[in-house]
C-alpha positions as MATLAB code, in Angstrom:
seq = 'XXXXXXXXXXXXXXXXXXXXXXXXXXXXXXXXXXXXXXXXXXXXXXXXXXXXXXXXXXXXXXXXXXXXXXXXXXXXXXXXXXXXXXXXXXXXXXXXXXXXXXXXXXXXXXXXXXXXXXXXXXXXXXX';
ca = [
      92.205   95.618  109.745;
      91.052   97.923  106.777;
      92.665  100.459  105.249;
      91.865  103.135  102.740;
      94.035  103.422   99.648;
      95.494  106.862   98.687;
      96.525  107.116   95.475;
      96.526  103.657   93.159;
      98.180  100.727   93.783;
      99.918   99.784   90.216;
      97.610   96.929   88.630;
      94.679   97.602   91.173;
      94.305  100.813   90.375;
      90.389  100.714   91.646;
      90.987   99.117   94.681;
      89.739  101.741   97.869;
      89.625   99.753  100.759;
      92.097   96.731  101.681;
      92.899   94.532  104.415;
      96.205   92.789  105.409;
      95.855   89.160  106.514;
      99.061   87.847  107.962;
      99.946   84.485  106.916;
     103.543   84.040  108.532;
     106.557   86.269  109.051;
     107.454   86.319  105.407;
     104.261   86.607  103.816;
     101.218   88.127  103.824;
      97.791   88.316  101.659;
      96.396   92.204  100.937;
      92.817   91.751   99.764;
      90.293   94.485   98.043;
      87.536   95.111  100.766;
      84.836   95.868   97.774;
      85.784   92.960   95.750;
      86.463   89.921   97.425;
      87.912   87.832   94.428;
      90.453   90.363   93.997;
      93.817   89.941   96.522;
      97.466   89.733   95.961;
     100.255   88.304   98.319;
     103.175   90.728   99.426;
     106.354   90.296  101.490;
     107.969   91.921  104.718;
     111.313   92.864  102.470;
     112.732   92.560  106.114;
     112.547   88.753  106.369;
     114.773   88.639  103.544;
     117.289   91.738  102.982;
     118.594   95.459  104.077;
     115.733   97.398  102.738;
     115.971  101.051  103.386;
     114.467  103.881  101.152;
     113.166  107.906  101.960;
     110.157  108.692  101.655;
     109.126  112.060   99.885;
     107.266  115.035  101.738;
     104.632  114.389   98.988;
     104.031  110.973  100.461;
     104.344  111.375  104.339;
     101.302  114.082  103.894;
      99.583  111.644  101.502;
      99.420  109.544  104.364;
     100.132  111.909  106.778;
     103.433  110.135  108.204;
     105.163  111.997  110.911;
     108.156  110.487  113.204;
     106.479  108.380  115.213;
     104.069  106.840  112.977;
     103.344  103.330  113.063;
     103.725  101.904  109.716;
     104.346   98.988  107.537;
     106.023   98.048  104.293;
     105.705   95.651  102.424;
     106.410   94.229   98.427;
     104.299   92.646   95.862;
     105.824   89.214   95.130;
     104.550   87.215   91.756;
     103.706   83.587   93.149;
     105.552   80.906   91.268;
     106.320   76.821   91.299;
     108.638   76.261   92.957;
     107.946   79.005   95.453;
     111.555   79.930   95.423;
     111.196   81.074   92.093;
     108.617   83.744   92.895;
     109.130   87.103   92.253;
     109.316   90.400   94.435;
     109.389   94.004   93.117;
     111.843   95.816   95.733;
     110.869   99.341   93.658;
     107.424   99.535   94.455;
     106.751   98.690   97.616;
     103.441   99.266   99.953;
     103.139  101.456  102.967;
     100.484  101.047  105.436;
     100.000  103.446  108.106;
      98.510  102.340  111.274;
      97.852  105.091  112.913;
      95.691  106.473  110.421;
      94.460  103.390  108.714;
      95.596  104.767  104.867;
      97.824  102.941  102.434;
      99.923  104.339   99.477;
     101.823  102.677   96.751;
     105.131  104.906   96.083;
     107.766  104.098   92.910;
     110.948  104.010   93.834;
     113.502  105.271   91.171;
     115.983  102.297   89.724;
     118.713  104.591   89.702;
     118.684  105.752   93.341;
     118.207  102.106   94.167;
     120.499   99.948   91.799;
     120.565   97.132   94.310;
     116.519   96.864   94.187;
     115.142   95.034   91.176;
     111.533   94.845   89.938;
     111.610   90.563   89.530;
     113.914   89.363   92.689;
     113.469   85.823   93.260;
     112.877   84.713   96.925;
     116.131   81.879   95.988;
     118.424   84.815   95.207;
     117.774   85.966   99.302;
     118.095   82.106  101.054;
     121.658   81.320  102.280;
];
């Protein structure tokens, strides 16, 4: 499924078009439509922790986001050996919107969120 990016998505700031390919519960692969060398993996946060944040009116009209829009969210995680050790950035996570088809990068502000870090390792979430 394709979506069209509004706004930038921080370190792919010319990707336009994506697609999510679902790998397992966890994780997930979100590749550039235009560029197919270019893809990153992602989390559901909701495999792993409480993960609750507002959005801003700016952002539900970005991506036009109303109450019973079907959408998704999901976090950039930094691949590592072992894979426990890889990274996940709870403050900038991904919203896809499925009703629409658009997607939207929106920064979270540390101090609103003091219990959601920028390098999380997936360890720090297994009991």
């Amino acid at each position: 499924m394709s979506y069209e990016v509004k706004g930038e998505i921080l370190g792919f700031e010319k990707i336009k078009h994506i697609e999510l390919v679902e790998i397992d519960e966890l994780f997930s692969t979100i590749k550039d439509v235009d560029h197919d060398k270019i893809s990153f993996t992602v989390v559901n946060p909701y495999a792993l922790r409480e993960y609750s944040f507002d959005l801003s009116t700016a952002f539900k009209i970005l991506l036009d986001i109303k109450e019973d829009t079907k959408f998704s969210v999901y976090n950039v995680v930094v691949i590592q050996e072992p894979l426990e050790e890889s990274a996940i950035n709870f403050l900038a996570p991904i919203i896809l919107n499925h009703d629409n088809k658009t997607a939207a990068q929106i920064v979270l502000k540390g101090h609103k969120h003091p219990d959601f870090g920028m390098t999380e390792t997936i360890k720090s979430f297994k009991s």
